[in-house]
C-alpha positions, 0 to 999 in steps of 0.5 A: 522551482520550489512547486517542484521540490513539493510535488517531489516531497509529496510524491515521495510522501506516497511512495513511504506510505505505500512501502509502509503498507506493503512491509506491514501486510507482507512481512508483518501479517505473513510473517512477525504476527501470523501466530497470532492472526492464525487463531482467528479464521477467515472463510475456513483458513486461519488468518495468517496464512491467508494474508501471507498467501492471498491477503497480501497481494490483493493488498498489492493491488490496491496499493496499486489503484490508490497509489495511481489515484493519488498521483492523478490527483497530486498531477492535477494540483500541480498541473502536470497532468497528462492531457 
């Protein structure tokens, strides 16, 4: 019971973090801070307008491949894998 309450709480853990990314890279940088992001440019566009349109989502997609890394990861710690 009580390896189950853990996996919970670490696969909990990782959702957190994953929103937490996700809220800071969509709302923060395309948003609160794309002032100041926009003085700094990156291929010619100003930053902030390249987190809000390209930025964030190749952000999402790694979020997506590190969140399924870390769960095969935390599966085979708490061998619940699939075979």
């Amino acid at each position: 019971m009580e390896d189950k309450q853990n996996y919970w709480s670490e696969n909990l853990r990782l959702i957190f973090i994953c929103l937490v990314i996700w809220f800071v890279v969509s709302f923060g940088c395309g948003v609160l801070f794309v002032e100041p992001l926009n003085e700094i440019r990156l291929g010619g566009y100003k930053l902030g307008f390249w987190f809000a349109q390209q930025g964030s989502i190749y952000t999402f997609v790694a979020l997506i491949f590190w969140y399924g890394k870390k769960m095969n990861d935390l599966d085979k710690k708490y061998n619940v894998e699939d075979a």
